[in-house]
Structures are given as structure tokens and as C-alpha cells.
Backbone as numpy.savetxt, mean C-alpha at the origin, in Angstrom:
# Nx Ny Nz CAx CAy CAz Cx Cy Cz
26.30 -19.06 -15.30 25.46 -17.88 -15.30 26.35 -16.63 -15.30
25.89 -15.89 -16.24 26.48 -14.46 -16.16 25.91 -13.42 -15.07
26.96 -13.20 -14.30 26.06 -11.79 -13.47 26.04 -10.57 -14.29
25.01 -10.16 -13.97 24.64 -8.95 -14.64 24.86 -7.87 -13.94
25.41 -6.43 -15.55 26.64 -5.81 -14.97 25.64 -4.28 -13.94
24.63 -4.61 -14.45 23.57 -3.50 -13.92 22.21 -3.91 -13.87
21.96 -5.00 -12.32 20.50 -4.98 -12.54 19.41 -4.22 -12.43
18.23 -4.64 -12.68 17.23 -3.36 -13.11 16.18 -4.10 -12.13
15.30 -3.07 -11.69 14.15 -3.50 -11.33 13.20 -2.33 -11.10
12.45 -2.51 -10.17 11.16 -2.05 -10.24 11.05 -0.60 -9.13
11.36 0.98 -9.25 11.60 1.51 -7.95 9.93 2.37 -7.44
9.62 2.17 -6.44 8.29 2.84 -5.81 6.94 1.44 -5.94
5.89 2.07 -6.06 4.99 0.71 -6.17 4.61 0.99 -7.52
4.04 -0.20 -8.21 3.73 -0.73 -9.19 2.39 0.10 -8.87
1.54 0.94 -10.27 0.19 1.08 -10.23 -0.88 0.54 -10.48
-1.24 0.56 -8.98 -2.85 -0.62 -8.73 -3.84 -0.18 -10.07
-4.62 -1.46 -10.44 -5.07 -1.56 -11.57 -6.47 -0.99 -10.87
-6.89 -0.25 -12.06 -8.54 0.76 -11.83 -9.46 0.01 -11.29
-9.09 -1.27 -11.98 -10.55 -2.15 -10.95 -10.38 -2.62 -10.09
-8.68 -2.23 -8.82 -8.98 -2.82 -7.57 -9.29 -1.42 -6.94
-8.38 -0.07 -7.32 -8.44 1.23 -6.33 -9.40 1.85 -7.05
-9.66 3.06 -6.52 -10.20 4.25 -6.74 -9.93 5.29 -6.42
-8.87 5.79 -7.56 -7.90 6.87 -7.47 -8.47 8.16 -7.23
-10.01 8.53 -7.27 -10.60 9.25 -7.36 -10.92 10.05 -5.86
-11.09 8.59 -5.13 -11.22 8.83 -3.50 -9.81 9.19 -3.11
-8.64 9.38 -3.69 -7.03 9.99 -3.62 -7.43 11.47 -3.57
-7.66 11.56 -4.59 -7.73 13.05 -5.47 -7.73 14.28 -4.42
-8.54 14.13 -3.57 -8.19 15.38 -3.05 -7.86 15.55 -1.38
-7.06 13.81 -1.11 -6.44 14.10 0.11 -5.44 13.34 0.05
-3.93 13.42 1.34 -2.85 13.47 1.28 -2.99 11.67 1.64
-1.68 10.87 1.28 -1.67 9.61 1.40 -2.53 9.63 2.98
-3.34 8.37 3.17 -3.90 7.95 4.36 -2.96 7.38 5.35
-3.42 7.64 6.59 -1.83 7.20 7.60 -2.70 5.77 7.86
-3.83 6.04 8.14 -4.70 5.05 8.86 -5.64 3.72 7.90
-6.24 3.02 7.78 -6.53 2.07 7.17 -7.18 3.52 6.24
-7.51 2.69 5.10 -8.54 3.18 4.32 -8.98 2.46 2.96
-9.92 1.89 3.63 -10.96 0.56 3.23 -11.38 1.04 2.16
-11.96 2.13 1.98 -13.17 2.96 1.23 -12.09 3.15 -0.23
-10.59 2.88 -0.37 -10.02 3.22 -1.72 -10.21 1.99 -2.44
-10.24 0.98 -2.06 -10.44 -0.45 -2.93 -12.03 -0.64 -3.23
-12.46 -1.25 -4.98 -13.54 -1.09 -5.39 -13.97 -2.56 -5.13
-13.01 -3.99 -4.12 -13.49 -4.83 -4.21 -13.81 -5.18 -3.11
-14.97 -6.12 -3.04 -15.39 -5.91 -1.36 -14.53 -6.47 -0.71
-14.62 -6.41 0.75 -13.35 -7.16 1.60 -13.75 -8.86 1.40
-14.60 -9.40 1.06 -14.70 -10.79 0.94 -14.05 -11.47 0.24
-13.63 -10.64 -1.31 -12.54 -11.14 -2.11 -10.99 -10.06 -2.92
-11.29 -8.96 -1.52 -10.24 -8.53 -1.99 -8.69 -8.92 -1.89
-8.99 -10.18 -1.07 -7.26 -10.61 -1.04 -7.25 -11.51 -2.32
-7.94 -12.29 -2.78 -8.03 -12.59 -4.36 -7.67 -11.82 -5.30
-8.52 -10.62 -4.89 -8.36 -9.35 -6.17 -6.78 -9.05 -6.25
-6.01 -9.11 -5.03 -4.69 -8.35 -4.62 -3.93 -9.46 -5.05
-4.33 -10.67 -5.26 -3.59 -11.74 -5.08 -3.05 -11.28 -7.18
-4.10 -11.13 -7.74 -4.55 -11.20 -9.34 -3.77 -9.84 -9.75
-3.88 -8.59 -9.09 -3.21 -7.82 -9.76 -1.56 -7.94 -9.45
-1.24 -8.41 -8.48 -0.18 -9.33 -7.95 0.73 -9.66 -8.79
-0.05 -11.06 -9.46 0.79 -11.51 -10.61 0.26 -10.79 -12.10
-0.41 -9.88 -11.91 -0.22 -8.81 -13.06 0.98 -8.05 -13.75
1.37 -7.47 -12.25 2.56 -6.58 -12.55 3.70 -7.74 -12.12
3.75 -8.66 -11.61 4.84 -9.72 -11.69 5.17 -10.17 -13.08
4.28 -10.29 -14.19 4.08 -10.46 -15.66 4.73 -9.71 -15.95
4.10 -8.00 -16.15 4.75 -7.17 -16.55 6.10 -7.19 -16.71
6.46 -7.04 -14.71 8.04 -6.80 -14.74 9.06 -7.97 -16.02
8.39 -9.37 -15.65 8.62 -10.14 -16.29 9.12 -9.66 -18.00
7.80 -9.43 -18.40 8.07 -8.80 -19.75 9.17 -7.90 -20.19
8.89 -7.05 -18.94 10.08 -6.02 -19.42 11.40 -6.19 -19.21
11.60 -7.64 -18.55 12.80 -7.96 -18.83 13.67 -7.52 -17.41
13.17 -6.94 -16.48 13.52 -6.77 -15.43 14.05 -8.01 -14.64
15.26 -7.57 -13.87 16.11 -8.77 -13.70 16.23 -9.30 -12.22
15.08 -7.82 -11.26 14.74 -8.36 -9.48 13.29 -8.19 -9.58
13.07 -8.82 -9.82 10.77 -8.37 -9.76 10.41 -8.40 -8.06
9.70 -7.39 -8.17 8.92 -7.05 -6.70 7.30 -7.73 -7.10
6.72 -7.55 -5.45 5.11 -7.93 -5.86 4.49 -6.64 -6.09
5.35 -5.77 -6.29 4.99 -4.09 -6.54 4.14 -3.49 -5.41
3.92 -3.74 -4.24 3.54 -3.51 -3.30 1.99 -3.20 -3.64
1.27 -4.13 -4.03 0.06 -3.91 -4.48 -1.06 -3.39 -3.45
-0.87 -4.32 -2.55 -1.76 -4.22 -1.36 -1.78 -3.33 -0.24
-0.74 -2.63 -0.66 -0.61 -1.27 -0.03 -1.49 -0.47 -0.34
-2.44 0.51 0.85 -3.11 1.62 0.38 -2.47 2.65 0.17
-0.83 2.96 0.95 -0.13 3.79 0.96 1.14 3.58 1.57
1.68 4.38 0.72 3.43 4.59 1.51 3.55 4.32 3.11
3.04 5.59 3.61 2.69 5.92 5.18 1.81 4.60 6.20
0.73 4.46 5.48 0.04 3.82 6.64 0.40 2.30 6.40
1.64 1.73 5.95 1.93 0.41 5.93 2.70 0.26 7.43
3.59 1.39 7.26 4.25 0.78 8.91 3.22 0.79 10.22
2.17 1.60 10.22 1.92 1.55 11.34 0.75 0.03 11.47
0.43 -0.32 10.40 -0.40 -1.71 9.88 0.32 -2.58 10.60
1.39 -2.62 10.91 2.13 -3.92 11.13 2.77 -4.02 12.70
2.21 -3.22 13.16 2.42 -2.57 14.75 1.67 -3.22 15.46
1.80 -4.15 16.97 0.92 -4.18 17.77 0.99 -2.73 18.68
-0.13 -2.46 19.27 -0.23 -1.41 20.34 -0.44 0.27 19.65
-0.84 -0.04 18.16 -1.02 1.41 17.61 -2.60 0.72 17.26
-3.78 1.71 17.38 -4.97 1.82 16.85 -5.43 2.38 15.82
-5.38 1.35 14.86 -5.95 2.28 13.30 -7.45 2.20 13.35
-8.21 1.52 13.88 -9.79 1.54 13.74 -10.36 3.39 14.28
-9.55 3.22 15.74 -10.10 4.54 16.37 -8.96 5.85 16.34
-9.07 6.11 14.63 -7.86 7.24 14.87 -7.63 8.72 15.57
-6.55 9.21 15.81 -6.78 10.13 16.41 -6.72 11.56 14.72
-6.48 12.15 15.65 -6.65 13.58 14.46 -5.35 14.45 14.41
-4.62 14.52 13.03 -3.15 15.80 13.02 -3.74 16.78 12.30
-3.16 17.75 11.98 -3.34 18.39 10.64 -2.43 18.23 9.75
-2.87 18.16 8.31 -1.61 17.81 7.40 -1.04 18.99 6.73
0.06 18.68 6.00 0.80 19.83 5.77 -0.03 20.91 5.06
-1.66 20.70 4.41 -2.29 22.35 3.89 -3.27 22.62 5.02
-3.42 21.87 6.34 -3.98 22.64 7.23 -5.11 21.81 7.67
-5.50 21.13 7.06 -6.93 20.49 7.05 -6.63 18.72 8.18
-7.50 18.31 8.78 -7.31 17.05 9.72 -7.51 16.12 8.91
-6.72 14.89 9.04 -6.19 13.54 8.67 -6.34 12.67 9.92
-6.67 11.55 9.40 -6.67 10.59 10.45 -5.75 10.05 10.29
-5.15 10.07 11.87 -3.87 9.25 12.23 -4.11 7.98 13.00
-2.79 6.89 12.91 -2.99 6.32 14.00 -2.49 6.77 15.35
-3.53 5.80 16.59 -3.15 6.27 17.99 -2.01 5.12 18.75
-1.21 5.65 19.58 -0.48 4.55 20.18 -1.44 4.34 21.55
-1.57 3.21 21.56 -2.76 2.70 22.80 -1.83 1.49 23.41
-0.82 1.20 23.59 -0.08 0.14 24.28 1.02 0.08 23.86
2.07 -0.64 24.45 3.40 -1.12 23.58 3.35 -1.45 22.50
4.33 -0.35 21.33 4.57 -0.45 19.97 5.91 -2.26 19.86
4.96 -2.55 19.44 6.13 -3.64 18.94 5.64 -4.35 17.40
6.39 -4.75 16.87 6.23 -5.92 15.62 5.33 -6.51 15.57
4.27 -6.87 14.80 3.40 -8.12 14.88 3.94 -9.26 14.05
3.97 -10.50 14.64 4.51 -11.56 14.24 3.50 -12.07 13.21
């Protein structure tokens, strides 16, 4: 095998396909810190299917294009921001609290309600 002298891959997330998000519910606020259910158009009964499908969508893609580290393009992400705190025991995304974001207006945050640690 030849190593390759410059591999390529995939940088930021791959863009979720129209029929899982709804870029529209984006449009006029800043990434969500806190869950936000209401951007995916598939119900929660089969949206890990749906995530599973656009998944190996852009796994294809990368494929195609010849890309030489393929990501799962971070599909299932609603956002940059509210992935770390997703993966937290002792932070509350159901009952968020309130910041203001950088044009002034309140965002729901998450709350720390117990010891921040890892969820296994």
C-alpha cells in the first residue's frame, strides 16, 4: 500500500438532507445550545433510521469523491454547540435556563443541576 502524500477528507459537518432538517426553523436563530427536537421533519419514532439513511448518504458521497478519511459527517447533530452538553450527566437540557445571545435576544441554555461528568 502506498501512503498517501496528502490525505483529504471531510472538514465541518456534512449537510443534513431537506427531508431530515428544517433549515427554515435555523433561519432566524443562533445554533441551539439545548436539544431542539422541533429542527428534524422526522418523527422521533423513526428518526434514528432517518439519521441512520442520511448517514450512509454522505458516507457514499465522501466515498465518491474519492476522499481518503470519511466521517459519518456528523449527521445527527442539531448543532455544533449543543452536542457537548448532550453527552453530560448532571447538565439539564429538558428544563433550560435562559442567556442572551450575542444580538441581545434569550436562547435556551443548558442548566448544570448536579455533577458534570461523561455519560458512559
Amino acid at each position: 500500500m502506498n501512503p498517501v502524500l496528502l490525505p483529504t477528507s471531510l472538514v465541518g459537518s456534512y449537510p443534513q438532507p431537506e427531508w431530515l432538517i428544517d433549515r427554515k426553523k435555523l433561519a432566524d436563530r443562533f445554533p441551539p445550545r439545548t436539544r431542539a427536537r422541533e429542527l428534524w421533519r422526522v418523527s422521533p419514532e423513526f428518526l434514528g433510521e432517518a439519521q441512520d439513511d442520511a448517514t450512509i448518504l454522505a458516507i457514499r458521497d465522501q466515498e465518491r469523491a474519492g476522499l481518503d478519511i470519511i466521517t459519518d459527517g456528523e449527521i445527527r447533530r442539531e448543532s455544533y454547540s449543543n452536542r457537548f452538553a448532550t453527552a453530560l450527566d448532571g447538565v439539564d437540557l429538558e428544563n433550560p435556563g435562559t442567556a442572551l445571545d450575542r444580538s441581545g435576544h434569550p436562547n435556551p441554555v443548558p442548566r448544570v443541576v448536579g455533577r458534570v461528568r461523561r455519560k458512559h
